[in-house]
N, C-alpha and C positions, 0 to 999 in steps of 0.2 A: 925568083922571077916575080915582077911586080905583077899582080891582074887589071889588065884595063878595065875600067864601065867609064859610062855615062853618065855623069855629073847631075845632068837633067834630068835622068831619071830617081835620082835620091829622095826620100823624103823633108819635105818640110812642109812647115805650119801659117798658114791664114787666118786673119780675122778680118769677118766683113764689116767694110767700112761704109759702105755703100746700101743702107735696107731698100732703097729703094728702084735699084736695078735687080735685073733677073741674077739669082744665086747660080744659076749654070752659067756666068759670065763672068771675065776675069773681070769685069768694070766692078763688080761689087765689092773685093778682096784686096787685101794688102799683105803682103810677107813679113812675118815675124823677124828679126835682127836674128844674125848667128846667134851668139849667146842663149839666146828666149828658146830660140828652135832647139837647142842641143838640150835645155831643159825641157819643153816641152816631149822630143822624141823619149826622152831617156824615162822619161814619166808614163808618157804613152804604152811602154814597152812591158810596168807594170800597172796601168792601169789604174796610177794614184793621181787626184788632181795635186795642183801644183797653184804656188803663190809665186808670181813672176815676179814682183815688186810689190813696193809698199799699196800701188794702188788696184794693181789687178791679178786676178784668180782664173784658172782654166778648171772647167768640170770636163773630163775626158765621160763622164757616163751621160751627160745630156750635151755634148757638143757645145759648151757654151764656154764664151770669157765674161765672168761676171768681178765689177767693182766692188771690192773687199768691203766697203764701208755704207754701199747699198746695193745689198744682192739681188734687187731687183733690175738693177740697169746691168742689160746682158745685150750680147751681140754672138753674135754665131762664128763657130770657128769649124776649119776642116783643114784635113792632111791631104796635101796632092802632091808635087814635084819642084823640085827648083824651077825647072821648064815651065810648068802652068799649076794652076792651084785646080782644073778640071783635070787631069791624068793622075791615073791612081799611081803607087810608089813601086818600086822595086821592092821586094824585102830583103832586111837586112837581118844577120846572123842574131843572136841573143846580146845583150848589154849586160855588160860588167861591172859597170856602174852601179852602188847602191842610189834608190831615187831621192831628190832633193826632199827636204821637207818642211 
């Protein structure tokens, strides 16, 4: 028997694109691409940052996506929902996944 949930409530990944709206607003945020998101959660799950591409880095221990080729240019990232990037996730079971590296 399949289990229903809700879709909206799944996690996924944002980075703010926006520094200068309020971070409690969706106006500030953008949605990761499937792909990015299934590495980021799967990373997330232990705790390792993660190289999305040649040109960007996620630190899961300071919240940040920083460009791999100057670590100084960062931008803020957060876990919220397909639904809104402000509702926290559903959680999901443990990942079987070894994490990307």
């Amino acid at each position: 028997r399949k289990r229903s949930f809700d879709e909206a409530t799944l996690p996924h990944w944002y980075w703010q694109h926006n520094e200068d709206a309020d971070p409690d607003t969706e106006a500030a945020w953008t949605a990761y691409g499937a792909a990015e998101n299934e590495r980021l959660e799967r990373n997330f799950a232990v705790k390792k940052a993660v190289r999305l591409n040649s040109t960007y880095c996620v630190s899961f221990e300071h919240n940040i996506q920083y460009r791999a080729d100057d670590p100084a240019k960062q931008r803020a990232v957060r876990r919220g929902t397909r639904g809104s990037v402000l509702r926290e996730p559903a959680e999901r079971g443990p990942v079987s996944r070894e994490p990307s590296k």
